[in-house]
Structures are given as structure tokens and as C-alpha cells.
C-alpha positions in Angstrom: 121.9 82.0 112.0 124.0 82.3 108.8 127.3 82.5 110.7 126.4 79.0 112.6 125.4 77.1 109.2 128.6 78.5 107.7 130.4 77.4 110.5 129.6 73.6 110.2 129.8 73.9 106.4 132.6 72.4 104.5 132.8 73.1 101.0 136.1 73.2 98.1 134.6 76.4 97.0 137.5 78.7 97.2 135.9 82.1 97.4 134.9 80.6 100.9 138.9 81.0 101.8 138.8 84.3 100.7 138.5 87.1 103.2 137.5 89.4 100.0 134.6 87.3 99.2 133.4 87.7 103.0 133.9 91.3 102.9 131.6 91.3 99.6 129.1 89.9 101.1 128.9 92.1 103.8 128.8 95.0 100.9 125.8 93.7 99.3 123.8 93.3 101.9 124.6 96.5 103.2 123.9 98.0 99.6 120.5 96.6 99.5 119.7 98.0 102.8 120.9 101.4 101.9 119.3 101.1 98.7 116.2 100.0 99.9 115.9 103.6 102.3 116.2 105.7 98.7 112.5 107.1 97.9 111.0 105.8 94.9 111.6 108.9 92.4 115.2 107.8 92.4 114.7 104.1 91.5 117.3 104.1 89.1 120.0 105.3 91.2 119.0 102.9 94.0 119.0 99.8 91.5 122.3 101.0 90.4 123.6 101.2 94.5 121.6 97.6 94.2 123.6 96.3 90.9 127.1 97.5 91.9 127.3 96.8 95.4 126.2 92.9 94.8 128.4 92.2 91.7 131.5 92.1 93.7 130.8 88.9 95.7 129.3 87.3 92.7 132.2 87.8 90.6 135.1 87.1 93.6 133.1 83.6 93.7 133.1 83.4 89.9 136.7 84.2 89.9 137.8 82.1 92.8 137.0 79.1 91.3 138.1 80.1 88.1 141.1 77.6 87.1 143.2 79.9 84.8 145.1 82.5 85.8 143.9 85.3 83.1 140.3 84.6 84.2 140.3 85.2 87.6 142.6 88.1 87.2 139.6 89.7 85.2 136.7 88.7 87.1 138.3 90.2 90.5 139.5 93.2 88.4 135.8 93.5 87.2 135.1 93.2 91.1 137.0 95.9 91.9 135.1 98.0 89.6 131.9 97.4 90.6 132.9 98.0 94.6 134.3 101.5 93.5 130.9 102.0 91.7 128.7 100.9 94.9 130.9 103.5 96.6 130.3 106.2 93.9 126.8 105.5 93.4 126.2 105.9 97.5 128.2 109.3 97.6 125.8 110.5 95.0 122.6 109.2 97.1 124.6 111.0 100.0 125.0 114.3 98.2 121.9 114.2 96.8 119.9 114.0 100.7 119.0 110.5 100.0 120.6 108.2 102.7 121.9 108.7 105.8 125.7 109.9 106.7 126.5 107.0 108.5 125.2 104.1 106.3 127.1 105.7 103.1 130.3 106.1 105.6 130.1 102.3 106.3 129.5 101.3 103.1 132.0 103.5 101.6 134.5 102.0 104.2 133.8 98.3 103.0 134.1 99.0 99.4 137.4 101.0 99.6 139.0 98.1 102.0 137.4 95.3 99.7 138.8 97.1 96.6 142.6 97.3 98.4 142.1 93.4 99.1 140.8 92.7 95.0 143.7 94.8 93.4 146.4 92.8 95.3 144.5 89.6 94.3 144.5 90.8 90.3 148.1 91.6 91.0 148.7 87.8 92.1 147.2 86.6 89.0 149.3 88.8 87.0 152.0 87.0 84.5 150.8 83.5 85.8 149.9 82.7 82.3 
């Protein structure tokens, strides 16, 4: 249903042009979903999973559609951070017997091709001042 309204969607937005963005997207739902399977006495680590795996897309959009150079190079460097932390914090739930081998495999997957994508992006902004 979301692929079909997306489809007849036109916007300017230009995270929408980014395959990054996309790939975020799919990493926070994901992380909620994984998130959401960790019992309640580890809250904290599943809000964190939560936090990290969602930031990316919000700050690729943020960044996208920044008009300065020097911003966006932060904001998808900021990104990149917070995928490697959704990864980390999903290898924890996995060491600690709180997901399941497959989901943190996938998720881990996303992240580590979403943070390739988001260093070469920061690299393109760099010295565009």
C-alpha cells in the first residue's frame, strides 16, 4: 500500500531521490520490529535499538534538503552514526539471547550498506564550502 501511494507521489523533497533515505527507512522499521520482540527487563536497550535505528532516515531527509553544503555533510555524517549504533545496539540484543539470529543479520546488513552509501554522500559534500 505504501509503495503504490509513493509511486503516484511527486514531491521536490530530495531525500525522495536518495537511495540512502530508502534504505533508512527500511532500517527503522525493521529496528522497531526487532525492538519490539526484546522482553521488557531490557527496555532501555530496546529504546536505544528504537532511537538509533530511526534517526538515520530522519536525518538523511533533514540533510537532503539542507541547502548548504557544511549542513548536510553533518547531518548525513550524524546518520552514519546512528546506523552503526542500530547495528551495535542489535549485536548486543543478539549476544545477550534477546532477538533472533536472523533479524539482527538483516538488520545488521542494512545498516553497514546504508552507512557505505552515507560516508560517500558526506564525502560529496566535503570542501563545497
Amino acid at each position: 500500500a505504501e509503495e503504490a501511494w509513493m509511486a503516484t507521489m511527486t514531491t521536490r523533497f530530495a531525500h525522495h531521490r536518495l537511495r540512502a533515505w530508502h534504505d533508512a527507512k527500511t532500517l527503522a522499521v525493521l529496528g522497531r520490529k526487532v525492538a519490539a520482540a526484546i522482553p521488557r527487563g531490557d527496555r532501555d536497550l530496546a529504546d536505544q535499538l528504537r532511537r538509533s535505528s530511526t534517526a538515520p532516515a530522519l536525518l538523511i531527509g533533514e540533510g537532503a534538503n539542507r541547502i548548504h553544503p557544511g549542513e548536510k555533510r553533518q547531518r548525513f555524517n550524524e546518520a552514519r552514526g546512528e546506523a552503526c549504533e542500530a547495528a551495535v545496539a542489535v549485536e548486543l540484543a543478539l549476544a545477550l539471547g534477546l532477538v533472533e539470529a536472523s533479524d539482527a543479520a538483516e538488520l545488521i546488513e542494512i545498516a553497514d550498506r546504508l552507512a557505505a552509501m552515507l560516508v560517500w554522500l558526506t564525502r560529496r559534500h566535503a570542501g563545497c564550502e
